[in-house]
N, C-alpha and C positions, 0 to 999 in steps of 0.2 A: 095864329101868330105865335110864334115860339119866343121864349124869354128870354133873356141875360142873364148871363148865369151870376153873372155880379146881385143880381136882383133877388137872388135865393138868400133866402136864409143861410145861416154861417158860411158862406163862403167868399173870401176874403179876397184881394186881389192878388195875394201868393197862389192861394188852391184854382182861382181862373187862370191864371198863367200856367199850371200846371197841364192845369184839363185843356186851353188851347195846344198847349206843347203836344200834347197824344190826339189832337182832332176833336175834342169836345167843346164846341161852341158856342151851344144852347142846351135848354134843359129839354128839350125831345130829343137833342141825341142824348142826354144824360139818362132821360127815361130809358131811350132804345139798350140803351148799353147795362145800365142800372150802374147801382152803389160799387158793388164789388168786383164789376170786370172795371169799371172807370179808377180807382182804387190801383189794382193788379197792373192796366197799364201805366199809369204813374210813375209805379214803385220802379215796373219792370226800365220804364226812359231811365230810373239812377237817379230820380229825385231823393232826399231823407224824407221820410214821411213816417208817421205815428200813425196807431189806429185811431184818435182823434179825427183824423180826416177821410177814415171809414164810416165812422159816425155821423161828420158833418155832409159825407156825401146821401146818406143812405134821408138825415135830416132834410136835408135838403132837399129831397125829392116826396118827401112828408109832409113839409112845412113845419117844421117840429126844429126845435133847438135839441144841438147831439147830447147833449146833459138827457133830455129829456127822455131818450130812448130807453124802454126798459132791459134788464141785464141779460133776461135771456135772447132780445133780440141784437143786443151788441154783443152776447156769446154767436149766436146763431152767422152773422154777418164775419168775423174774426174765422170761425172754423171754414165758414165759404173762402176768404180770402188765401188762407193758407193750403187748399185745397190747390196741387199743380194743374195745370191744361193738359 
């Protein structure tokens, strides 16, 4: 049974509307897709978005609050993000 994404940790009812805007539903397609392609399409629709909701996505899918992420995995996550396709 797949979850809500409203139901995850940080993510708020702006970043759900974002993630339905690009096809993300539920947190198995969040898994499928992960943090930073979910993130990349976002950005790519022309939403403003901060890497705060690189963190909160990557959180998310952790169960972990995005404060919580250590620096090298929120460096690690940013250099994936800016990486083109």
């Amino acid at each position: 049974m797949s979850t809500n994404l409203i139901e995850l940790k940080n993510l708020g009812k702006t970043s759900v509307q974002w993630l339905n805007a690009v096809g993300i539903r539920d947190k198995d397609k969040l898994e499928e897709i992960g943090a930073v392609e979910a993130y990349k399409k976002i950005k790519v629709r022309g939403f403003k978005v901060s890497k705060v909701l690189l963190y909160a996505l990557e959180g998310a899918l952790i169960n972990a609050h995005w404060n919580q992420l250590d620096p090298s995995t929120k460096e690690s996550l940013v250099k994936q993000a800016e990486q083109s396709d």
